[in-house]
C-alpha positions, 0 to 999 in steps of 0.5 A, a space after each residue: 479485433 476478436 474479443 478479449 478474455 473474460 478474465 482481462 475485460 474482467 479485471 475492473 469489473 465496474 468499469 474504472 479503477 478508481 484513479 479517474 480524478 488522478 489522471 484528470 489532475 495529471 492531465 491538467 498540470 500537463 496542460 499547464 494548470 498549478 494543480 497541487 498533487 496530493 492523489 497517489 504515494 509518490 515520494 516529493 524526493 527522488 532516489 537517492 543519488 548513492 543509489 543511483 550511483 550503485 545502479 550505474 556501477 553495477 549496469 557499467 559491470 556487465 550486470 545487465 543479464 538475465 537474473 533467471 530465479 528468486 534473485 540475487 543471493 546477497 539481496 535475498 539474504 539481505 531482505 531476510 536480515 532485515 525481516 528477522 531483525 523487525 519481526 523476530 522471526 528466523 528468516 533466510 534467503 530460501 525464505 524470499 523471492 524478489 520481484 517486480 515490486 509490490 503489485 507482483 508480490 500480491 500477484 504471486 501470493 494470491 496466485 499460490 494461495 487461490 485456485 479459479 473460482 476461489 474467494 480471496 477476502 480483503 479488508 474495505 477501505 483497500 488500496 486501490 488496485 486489490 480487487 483488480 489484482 485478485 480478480 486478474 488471478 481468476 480469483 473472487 474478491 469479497 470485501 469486509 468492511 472495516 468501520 471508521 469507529 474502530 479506528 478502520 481495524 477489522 473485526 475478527 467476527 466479520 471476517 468468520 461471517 464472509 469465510 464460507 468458500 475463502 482462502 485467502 484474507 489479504 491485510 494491509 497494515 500500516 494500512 492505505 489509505 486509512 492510516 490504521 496499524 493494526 493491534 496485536 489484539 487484532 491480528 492474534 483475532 484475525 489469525 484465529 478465523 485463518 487458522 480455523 478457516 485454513 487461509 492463507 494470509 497475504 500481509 502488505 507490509 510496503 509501509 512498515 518504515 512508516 509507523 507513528 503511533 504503537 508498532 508493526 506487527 507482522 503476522 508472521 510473527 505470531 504464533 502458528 502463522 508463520 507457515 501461513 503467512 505471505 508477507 509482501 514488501 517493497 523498496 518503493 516507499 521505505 527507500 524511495 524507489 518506487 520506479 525501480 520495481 524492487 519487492 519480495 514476498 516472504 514466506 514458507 521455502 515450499 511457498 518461495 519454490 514455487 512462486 519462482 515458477 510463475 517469476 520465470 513464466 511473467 517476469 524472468 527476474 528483475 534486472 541486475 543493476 536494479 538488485 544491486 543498487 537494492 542490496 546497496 540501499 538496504 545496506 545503508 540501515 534503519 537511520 537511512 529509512 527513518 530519513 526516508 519516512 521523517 517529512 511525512 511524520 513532519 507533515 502528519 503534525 502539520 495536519 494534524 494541528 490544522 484539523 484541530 484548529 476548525 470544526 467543519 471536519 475530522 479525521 483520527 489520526 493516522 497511525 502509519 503511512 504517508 495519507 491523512 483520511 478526513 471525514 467530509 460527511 459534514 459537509 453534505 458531499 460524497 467524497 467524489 463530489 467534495 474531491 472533484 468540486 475541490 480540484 475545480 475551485 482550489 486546484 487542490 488533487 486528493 483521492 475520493 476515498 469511494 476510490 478505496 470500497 464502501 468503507 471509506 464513502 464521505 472522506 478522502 485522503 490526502 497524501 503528504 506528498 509535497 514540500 512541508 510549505 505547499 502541504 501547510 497551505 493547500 491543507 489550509 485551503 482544502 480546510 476552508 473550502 470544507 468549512 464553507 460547505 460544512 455547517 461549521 464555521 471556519 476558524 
């Protein structure tokens, strides 16, 4: 075989890309093993049947063509709806592109935001997959560390110090994996440094259905980053169909034109069936997300009454989304080392959270991803094991 491009041997750069203990605990529960899978934000519900349904009817249809373009009329204007009643932003369909979920979204965005060579920064801890997507656009990943004392939000005056050469900062609130739903204060910060530095912000905004504490603000939302902004959002977690690939970005019209480019050059549109069964879902309102999001509130307080039950480990808690950072440093272990000794002795699968930048060395997360009875015991079980390595005693 003849050598590979530098951009794609490139993408993971350190060799992995952070889910090597995922896939160890996926191929042990292959293997018959009762490993309890608390690793990736996968929904412990399928998609609704109602969904579905539409799905079927609209496939059945003749819906099953090419979708050549930005998307179906009736979703694009459905996407905007929603984002104008949630942000009080004006937003219509000229303002959206559909695409293949939310990795395309950030694909797109940096795509039209950077040129090769450029710098894109984004916030550590970060979900897994951005420094892999931005350098699969040609682009230069540069980290700014957010600290667990400041309840993993970004300082503005980090953000100015790595700037030189950047054009894009990249925001992820509610964020993964640290829980973080960042403050107006924080955002209004932030835009300050995008507009000094002309960036453009791309906003992953997937978990905007899931906040537990204070609200979503989007940047779009703020004065003079309108026309700046690229929000990405996604179907996968406020609608549990994280296997149909349904997410947009929203942003400036000229933005939206010319990322449609790029849609008909990788994807050439998201099947049609699947766009209708999206508006059909959509349709069904703020009541039918909030049912969607409520057992991960659930779990959160299960959590969050465990941990304070013992000493051996902390976490703040989350503001938002369905992960739960814990603090091991007590315990005298990297996150690694806790995460891997956990699934050999307990069965118990979480992230390391080494898998999410230096920002997050020494935790992990846990996602709350499993029946209420199962997250209480495997929470209790992961408490214990903890508490043997801490100098705490269990409780």
């Amino acid at each position: 075989m003849t050598k590979l491009s530098k951009r794609i041997s490139g993408i993971n750069e350190a060799g992995g890309d952070g889910w090597d203990l995922y896939v160890r605990a996926r191929d042990m529960a292959a293997a018959g093993e009762p490993v309890i899978q608390l690793t990736i934000g996968e929904h412990d519900i399928r998609t609704d049947p109602a969904i579905l349904d539409a799905m079927h009817r609209a496939a059945k249809a003749g819906n099953t063509g090419y979708t050549f373009g930005p998307g179906l009329p009736p979703l694009r204007a459905a996407i905007a709806e929603r984002i104008a009643a949630r942000t009080g932003t004006p937003t219509g369909p000229e303002n959206i592109l559909v695409v293949t979920g939310g990795q395309a979204g950030l694909f797109a965005a940096l795509t039209l935001a950077c040129d090769p060579g450029d710098v894109a920064l984004h916030i550590d801890p970060y979900y897994a997959t951005y420094p892999g997507t931005i350098r699969s656009t040609s682009v230069i990943p540069r980290a700014v560390i957010a600290h667990p004392e400041d309840g993993f939000e970004p300082r503005a005056e980090a953000v100015e110090a790595a700037a030189d050469g950047a054009r894009a900062l990249l925001l992820n609130s509610p964020n993964n994996p640290t829980g973080a739903v960042y403050s107006e204060a924080t955002l209004t910060a932030l835009g300050e440094v995008a507009r000094a530095r002309d960036l453009w912000i791309i906003s992953d905004e997937v978990y905007d259905s899931q906040v537990w504490e204070g609200r979503h603000l989007s940047p779009r939302a703020l004065p003079d980053l309108t026309d700046r902004t690229l929000a990405v959002g996604s179907m996968s977690k406020s609608h549990a169909m994280t296997g149909s690939r349904v997410g947009w970005v929203c942003g400036p019209a000229e933005a939206i034109e010319a990322m449609t480019h790029l849609a008909t050059c990788t994807t050439y549109g998201l099947p049609g069936f699947i766009q209708e069964a999206a508006l059909h879902a959509l349709k069904a309102g703020d009541d039918f997300e909030a049912g969607i999001a409520e057992p991960f509130a659930r779990r959160r307080r299960i959590a969050l009454d465990l941990l304070s039950r013992q000493q051996a480990v902390a976490a703040a808690p989350p503001r938002g989304g369905m992960y739960v950072m814990i603090d091991i440093r007590p315990t005298g272990l990297s996150g690694t080392a806790f995460a891997e000794a956990l699934l050999d002795e307990e069965r118990i699968a979480v992230m390391p959270g080494e898998s999410f930048g230096t920002g997050a060395s020494g935790h992990i997360r846990i996602a709350m991803t499993v029946a209420d009875a199962a997250f209480a015991d495997a929470m209790t079980r992961l408490l214990a094991f903890a508490a043997r390595r801490a100098a705490a005693p269990a409780t």
